[in-house]
C-alpha positions, 0 to 999 in steps of 0.5 A: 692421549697424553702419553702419546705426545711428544710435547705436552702444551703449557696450558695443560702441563699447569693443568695437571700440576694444579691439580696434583699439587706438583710443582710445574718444574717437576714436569720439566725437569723430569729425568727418568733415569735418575728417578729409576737410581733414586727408587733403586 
């Protein structure tokens, strides 16, 4: 499945962007430390 890649193809990542309405970036930028600190 999806969680278990390490890469996820670019042809996807739009994908599921479209289709949640976030922008690409937002996949790629993606830092999970900073998005723990900023719901804290």
């Amino acid at each position: 499945m999806l969680e278990q890649k390490d890469m996820i193809e670019d042809s996807l990542l739009k994908l599921i962007s479209n289709y949640l309405k976030i922008p690409i970036e937002a996949f790629q930028n993606f830092d999970e430390e900073q998005t723990v600190y900023v719901i804290a």
